[in-house]
C-alpha positions as CSV (number, residue, x, y, z in Angstrom):
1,X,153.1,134.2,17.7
2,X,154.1,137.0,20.5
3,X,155.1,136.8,23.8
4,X,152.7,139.3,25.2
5,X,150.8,138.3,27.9
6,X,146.7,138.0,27.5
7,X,144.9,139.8,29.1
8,X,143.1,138.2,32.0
9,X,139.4,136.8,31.7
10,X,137.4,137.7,28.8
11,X,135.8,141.0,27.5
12,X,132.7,141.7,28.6
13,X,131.0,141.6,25.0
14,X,132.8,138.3,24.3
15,X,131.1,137.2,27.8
16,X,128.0,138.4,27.2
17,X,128.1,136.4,23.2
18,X,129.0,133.3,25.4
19,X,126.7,133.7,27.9
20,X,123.3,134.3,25.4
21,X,124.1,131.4,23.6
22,X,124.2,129.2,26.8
23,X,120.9,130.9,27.8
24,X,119.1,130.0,24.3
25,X,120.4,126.6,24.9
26,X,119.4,126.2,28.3
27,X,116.1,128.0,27.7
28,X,115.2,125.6,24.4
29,X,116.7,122.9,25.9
30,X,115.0,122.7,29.4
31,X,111.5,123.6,27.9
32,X,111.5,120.8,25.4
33,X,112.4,118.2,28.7
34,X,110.3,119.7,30.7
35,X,107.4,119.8,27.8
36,X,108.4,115.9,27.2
37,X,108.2,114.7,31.3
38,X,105.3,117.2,32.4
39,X,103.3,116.3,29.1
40,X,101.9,119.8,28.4
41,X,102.6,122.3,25.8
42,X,105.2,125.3,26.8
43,X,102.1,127.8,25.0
44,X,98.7,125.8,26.4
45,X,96.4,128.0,24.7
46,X,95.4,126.8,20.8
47,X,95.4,129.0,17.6
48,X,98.2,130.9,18.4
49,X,101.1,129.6,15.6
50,X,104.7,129.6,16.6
51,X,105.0,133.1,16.1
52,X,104.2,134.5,19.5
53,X,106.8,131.7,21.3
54,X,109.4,133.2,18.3
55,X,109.0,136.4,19.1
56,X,108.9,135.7,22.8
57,X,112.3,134.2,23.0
58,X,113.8,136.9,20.8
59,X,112.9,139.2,23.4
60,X,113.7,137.2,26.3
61,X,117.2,137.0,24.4
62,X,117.6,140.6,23.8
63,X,116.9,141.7,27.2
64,X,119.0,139.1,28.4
65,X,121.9,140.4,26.9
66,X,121.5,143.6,27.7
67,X,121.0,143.7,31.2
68,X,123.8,141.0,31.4
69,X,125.7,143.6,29.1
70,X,125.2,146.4,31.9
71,X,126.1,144.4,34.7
72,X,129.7,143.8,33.3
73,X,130.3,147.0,33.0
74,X,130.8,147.0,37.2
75,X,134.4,146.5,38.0
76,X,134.4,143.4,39.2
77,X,131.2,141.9,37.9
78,X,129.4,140.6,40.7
79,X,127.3,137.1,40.7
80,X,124.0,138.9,41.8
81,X,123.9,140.2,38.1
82,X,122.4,137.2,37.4
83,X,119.4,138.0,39.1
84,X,118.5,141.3,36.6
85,X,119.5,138.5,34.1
86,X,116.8,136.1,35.0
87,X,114.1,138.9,35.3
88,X,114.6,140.5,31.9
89,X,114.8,137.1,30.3
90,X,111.4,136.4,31.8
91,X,109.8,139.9,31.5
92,X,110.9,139.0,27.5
93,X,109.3,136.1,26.9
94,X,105.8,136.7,28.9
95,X,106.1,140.4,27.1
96,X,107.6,138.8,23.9
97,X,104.0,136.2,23.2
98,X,101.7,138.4,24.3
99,X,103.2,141.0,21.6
100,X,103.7,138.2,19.3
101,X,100.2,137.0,19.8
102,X,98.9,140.8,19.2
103,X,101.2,140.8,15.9
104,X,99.7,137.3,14.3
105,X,96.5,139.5,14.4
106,X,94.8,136.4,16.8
107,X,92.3,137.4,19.4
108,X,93.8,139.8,21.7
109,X,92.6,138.0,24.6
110,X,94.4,134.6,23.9
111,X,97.7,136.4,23.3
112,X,97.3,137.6,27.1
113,X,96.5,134.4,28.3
114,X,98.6,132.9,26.5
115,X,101.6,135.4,28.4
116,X,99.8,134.5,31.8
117,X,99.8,131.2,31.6
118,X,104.0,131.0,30.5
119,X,104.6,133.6,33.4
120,X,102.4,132.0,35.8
121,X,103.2,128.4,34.8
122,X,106.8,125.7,34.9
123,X,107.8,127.5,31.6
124,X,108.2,130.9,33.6
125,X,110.5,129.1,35.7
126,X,112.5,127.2,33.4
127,X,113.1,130.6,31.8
128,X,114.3,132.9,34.9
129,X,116.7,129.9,36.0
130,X,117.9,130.0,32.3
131,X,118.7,133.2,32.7
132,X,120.3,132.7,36.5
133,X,122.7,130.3,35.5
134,X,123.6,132.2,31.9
135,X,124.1,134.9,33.7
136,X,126.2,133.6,36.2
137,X,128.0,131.8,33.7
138,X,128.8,135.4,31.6
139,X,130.0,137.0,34.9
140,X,132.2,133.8,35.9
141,X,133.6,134.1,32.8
142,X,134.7,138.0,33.1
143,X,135.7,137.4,36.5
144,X,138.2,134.2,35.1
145,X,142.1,135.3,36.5
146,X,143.9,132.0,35.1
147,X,145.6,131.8,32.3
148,X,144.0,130.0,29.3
149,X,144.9,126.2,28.3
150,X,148.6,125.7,26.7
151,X,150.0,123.3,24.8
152,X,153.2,121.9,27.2
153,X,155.5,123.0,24.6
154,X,154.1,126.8,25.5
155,X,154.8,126.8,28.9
156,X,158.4,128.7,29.8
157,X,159.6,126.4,32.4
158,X,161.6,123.4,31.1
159,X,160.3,121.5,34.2
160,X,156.7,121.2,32.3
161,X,158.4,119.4,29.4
């Protein structure tokens, strides 16, 4: 063990890691409860298969990162990076089914209604506040000046003992 000091926060990429598995788990998370209480299916239109919600999710998740990616890159991150955070998460996913619709080789018309009725509908939603709170959470976690948790015997001051 070394007595350097860490460094404070965490890196951006470690953030941004962090921060896209918090917004899969919201994302999954808060449109299965919100599925279960509203009683309606995240995708409402029939003979689509689970590909086009797949691929739309990827998406959201890759643009997610990205832009959440580019907004750490500001020195210091600010909290309204969040909001780029929660728009390319839902551009993804309404951009993700449609293509994921056209790729399943299903009626080009249902793929887009499909992707209108997610963007226009509760699972729009549930996906840009995903993304706000992620996003918030990746740049909360670059911004972090404390040290990280100890074990008593760690600390330097005999006091703590």
């Amino acid at each position: 063990m070394t007595d350097t000091p860490r460094p404070a926060g965490v890196t951006p990429p470690v953030a941004v890691v962090f921060a896209t598995a918090t917004f899969l788990a919201l994302a999954i998370g808060g449109l299965g409860v919100a599925s279960l209480l509203l009683d309606a299916d995240v995708i409402p239109v029939r003979g689509l298969g689970p590909l086009p919600g797949v691929v739309g999710m990827l998406l959201a998740l890759l643009l997610f990162a990205g832009v959440l990616l580019w907004g750490l890159r500001a020195e210091p991150a600010g909290y309204l990076t969040a909001v780029p955070c929660a728009i390319a998460a839902y551009v993804g996913e309404t951009l993700g089914i449609a293509v994921g619709a056209a790729v399943t080789g299903g009626d080009l018309a249902r793929g887009l209604a499909a992707a209108g009725a997610v963007a226009l509908g509760w699972p729009g939603a549930v996906i840009a506040v995903s993304g706000v709170l992620a996003g918030a959470f990746g740049v909360l976690l670059v911004r972090r000046r404390g040290e990280g948790p100890h074990w008593r015997w760690e600390r330097r001051d005999d006091d703590d003992r």
